[in-house]
C-alpha positions in Angstrom: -78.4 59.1 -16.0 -81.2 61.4 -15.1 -81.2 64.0 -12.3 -83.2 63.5 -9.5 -85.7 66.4 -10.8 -85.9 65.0 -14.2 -86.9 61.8 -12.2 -89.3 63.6 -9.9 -90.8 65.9 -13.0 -91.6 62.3 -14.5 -93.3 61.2 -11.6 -95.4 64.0 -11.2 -96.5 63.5 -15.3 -97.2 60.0 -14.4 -99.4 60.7 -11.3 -100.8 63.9 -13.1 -101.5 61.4 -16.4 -103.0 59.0 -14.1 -105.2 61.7 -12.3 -107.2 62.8 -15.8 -107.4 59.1 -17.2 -109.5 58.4 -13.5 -111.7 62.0 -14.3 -112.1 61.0 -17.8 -113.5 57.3 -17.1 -115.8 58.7 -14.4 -117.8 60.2 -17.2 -117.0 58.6 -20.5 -116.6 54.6 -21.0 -115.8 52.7 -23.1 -112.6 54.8 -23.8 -109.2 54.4 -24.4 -106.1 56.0 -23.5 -102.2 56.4 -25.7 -99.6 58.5 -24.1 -97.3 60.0 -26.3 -94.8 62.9 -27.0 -95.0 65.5 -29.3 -93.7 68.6 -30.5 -96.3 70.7 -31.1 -96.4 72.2 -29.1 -93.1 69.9 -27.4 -94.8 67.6 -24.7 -96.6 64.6 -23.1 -99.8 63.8 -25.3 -102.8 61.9 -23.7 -105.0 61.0 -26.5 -108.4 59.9 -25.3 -110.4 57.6 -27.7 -113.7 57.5 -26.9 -117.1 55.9 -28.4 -119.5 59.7 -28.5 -120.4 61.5 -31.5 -118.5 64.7 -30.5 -115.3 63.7 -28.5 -114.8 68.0 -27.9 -117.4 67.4 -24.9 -114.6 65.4 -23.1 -112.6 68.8 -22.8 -115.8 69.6 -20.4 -114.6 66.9 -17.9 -110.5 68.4 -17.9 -110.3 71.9 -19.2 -109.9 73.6 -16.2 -107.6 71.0 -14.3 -105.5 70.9 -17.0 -105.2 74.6 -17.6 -104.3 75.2 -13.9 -101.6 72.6 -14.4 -100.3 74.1 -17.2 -100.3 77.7 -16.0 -98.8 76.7 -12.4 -96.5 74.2 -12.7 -95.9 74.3 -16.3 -97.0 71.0 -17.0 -96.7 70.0 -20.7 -99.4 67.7 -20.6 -102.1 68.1 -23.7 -105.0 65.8 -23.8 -106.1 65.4 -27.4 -110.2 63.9 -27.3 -110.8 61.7 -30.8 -113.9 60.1 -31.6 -113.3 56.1 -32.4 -113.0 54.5 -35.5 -116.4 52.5 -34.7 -118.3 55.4 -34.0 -116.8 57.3 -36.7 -118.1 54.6 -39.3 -121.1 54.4 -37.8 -121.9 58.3 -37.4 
């Protein structure tokens, strides 16, 4: 059984998760989203698929957001931008 702030640290990764996917669409479509753990470093992983020749401009969009989250709450949330497989063939 999980304690109620394992439940409520959850939550806030989903709403948090939920937050960046929005940002992220606002500027970049089509794109796709996996969420993941990891362990390295241990964490939630949001990897963002999208269809650009240089998926590092994403981290434009986030950086900041994401770095405050990290730094103040000590979210482990790391959003990992990769370019698609269609554009990659096609680049």
């Amino acid at each position: 059984m999980k304690s109620p702030r394992a439940d409520r640290d959850e939550s806030r990764m989903e709403t948090v998760i939920q937050e960046f996917q929005t940002l992220i669409e606002r500027s970049y479509s089509p794109v796709c989203f996996e969420v993941k753990p990891g362990d390295d470093p241990v964490g939630t992983y949001l990897i963002v698929t999208v269809a650009i020749d240089d998926p590092d401009e994403v981290v434009d969009v986030y950086a900041e957001k994401l770095l405050t989250l990290q730094v103040e709450e000590g979210l482990s949330l790391y959003i990992v931008p990769v370019r698609s497989v269609s554009e990659a063939q096609s680049g």
